[in-house]
N, C-alpha and C positions, 0 to 999 in steps of 0.2 A: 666402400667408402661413403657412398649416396646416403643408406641406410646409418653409418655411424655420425652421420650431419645431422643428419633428419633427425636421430633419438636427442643430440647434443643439444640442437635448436629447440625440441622440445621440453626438453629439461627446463632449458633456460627461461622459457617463457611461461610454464607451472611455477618454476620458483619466483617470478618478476612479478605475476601475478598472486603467488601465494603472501607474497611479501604488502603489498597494499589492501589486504582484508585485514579489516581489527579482529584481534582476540576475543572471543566469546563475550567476556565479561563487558568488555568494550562498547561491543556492539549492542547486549541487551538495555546498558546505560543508553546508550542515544535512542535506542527503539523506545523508549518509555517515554520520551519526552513529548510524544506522541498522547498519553496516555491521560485520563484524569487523576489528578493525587492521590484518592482514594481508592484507586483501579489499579495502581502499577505493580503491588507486593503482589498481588494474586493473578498477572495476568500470563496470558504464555507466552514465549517469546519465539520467533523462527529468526534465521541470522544466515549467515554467508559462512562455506565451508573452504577448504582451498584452492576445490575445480569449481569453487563461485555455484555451488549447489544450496538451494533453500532449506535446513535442517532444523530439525530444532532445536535449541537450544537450553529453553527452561519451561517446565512442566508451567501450568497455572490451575489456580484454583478458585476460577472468577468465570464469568464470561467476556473476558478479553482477550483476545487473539490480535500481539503486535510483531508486525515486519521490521528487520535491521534497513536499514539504509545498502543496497545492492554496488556494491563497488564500481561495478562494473560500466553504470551509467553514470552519464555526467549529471551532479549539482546531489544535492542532499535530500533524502525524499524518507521520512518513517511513517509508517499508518499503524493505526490500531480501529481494530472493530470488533464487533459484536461476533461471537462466536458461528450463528446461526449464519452470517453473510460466509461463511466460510469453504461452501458450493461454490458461491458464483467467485467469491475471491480467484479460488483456486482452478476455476475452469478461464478463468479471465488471466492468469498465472498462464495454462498450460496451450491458452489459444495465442498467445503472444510469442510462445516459445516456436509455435507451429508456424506463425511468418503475418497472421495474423494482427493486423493494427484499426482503430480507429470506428468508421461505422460498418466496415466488414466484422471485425470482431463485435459490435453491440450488434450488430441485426443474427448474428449467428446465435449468440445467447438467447435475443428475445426470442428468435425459430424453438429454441431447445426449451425455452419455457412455456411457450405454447405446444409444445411437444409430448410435457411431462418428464421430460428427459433431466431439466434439471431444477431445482426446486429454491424457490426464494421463498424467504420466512414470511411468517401470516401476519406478520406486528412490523412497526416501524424499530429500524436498527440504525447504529450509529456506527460511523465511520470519522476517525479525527487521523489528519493527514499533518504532519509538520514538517516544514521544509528551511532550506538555506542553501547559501553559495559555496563550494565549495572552499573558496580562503574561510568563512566564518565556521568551520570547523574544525575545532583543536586536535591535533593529533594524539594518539592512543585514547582515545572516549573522555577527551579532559572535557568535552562537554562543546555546546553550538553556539556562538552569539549572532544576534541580529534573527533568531528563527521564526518564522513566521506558520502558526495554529488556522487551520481551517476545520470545516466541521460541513460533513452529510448528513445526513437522515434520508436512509431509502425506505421510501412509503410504496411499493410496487405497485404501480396502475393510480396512482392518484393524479388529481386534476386540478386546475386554476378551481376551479368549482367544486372540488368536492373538500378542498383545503383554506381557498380565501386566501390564497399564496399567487404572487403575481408572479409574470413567468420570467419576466428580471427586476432586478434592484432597482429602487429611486434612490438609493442612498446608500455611504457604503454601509457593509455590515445588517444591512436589512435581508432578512430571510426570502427566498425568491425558490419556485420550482422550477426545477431541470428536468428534462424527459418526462414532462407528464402523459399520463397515457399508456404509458410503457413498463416490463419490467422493469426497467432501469431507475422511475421517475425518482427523483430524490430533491430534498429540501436541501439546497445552498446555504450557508453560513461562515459567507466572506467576509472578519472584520477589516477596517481599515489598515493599510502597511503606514507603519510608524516610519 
């Protein structure tokens, strides 16, 4: 009887679940708005399956690699990057799964980059993250209002000094480095929230 509860409650909680992932189509429509206009037709998309698995979705023929918005967490989150960040993307993906958060998870990557273990691109790559609240997005991919475009550039190992990039804002939307020094170090590009 234990066991015919236990498969029922699972059932019920794959389908409850399966039920609040948009449809493919859905999801690569909001993954793009991440995305510049002229990047979106050719970029690739990865999306949410119905055990909430990262799949892919549609091929590309660019070097843009963008994520669906993961149902699973709260508020709205899409990114799209450079194909080449797609290492660290996905070891940053799989170190999170692992229980992994925060500056355990960056000190473990910068370890594996000085390691040789995992490898970040030799050029500056772009990362554009768009976000919103959960009410400001329409159900079935009718689209997001009120969404708010952020933008990286990971420059790996760069510095206040070797960029002329302060290490925060005097203003909003002024370019500032993060993690200089480090794999990670990346050029901030916060506009102002309207």
């Amino acid at each position: 009887m234990k066991s015919i509860l236990l498969l029922l409650c699972s059932v019920i909680c794959v389908s409850a679940c399966a039920q609040n992932i948009p449809n493919a189509e859905a999801q690569i429509k909001n993954a793009l708005l991440a995305a510049p206009a002229d990047k979106r037709d050719g970029a690739a998309v990865y999306g949410y399956n119905s055990a909430n698995q990262l799949v892919p979705l549609r091929k590309g023929s660019n070097e843009l690699i963008c994520l669906a918005d993961n149902p699973a967490e709260k508020g709205f989150s899409v990114a799209c990057y450079h194909r080449d960040l797609e290492p660290f993307m996905a070891r940053g993906r799989a170190l999170r799964q692992a229980g992994k958060q925060g500056r355990d998870l960056f000190d473990t990557r910068e370890q594996e980059v000085k390691a040789g273990k995992l490898k970040m691109p030799g050029h500056p790559t772009t990362l554009y993250v768009f976000t919103a609240k959960d009410e400001d997005v329409m159900e079935g991919g009718g689209g997001v209002k009120n969404g708010y475009l952020r933008y990286v550039v990971y420059t790996p190992y760069a510095t206040a000094a070797s960029t002329g990039l302060p290490l925060k804002p005097d203003a909003p939307g002024q370019p500032w480095l993060m993690d200089p020094g480090t794999h990670g170090a990346h050029i901030m590009i916060t506009p102002a929230k309207q």
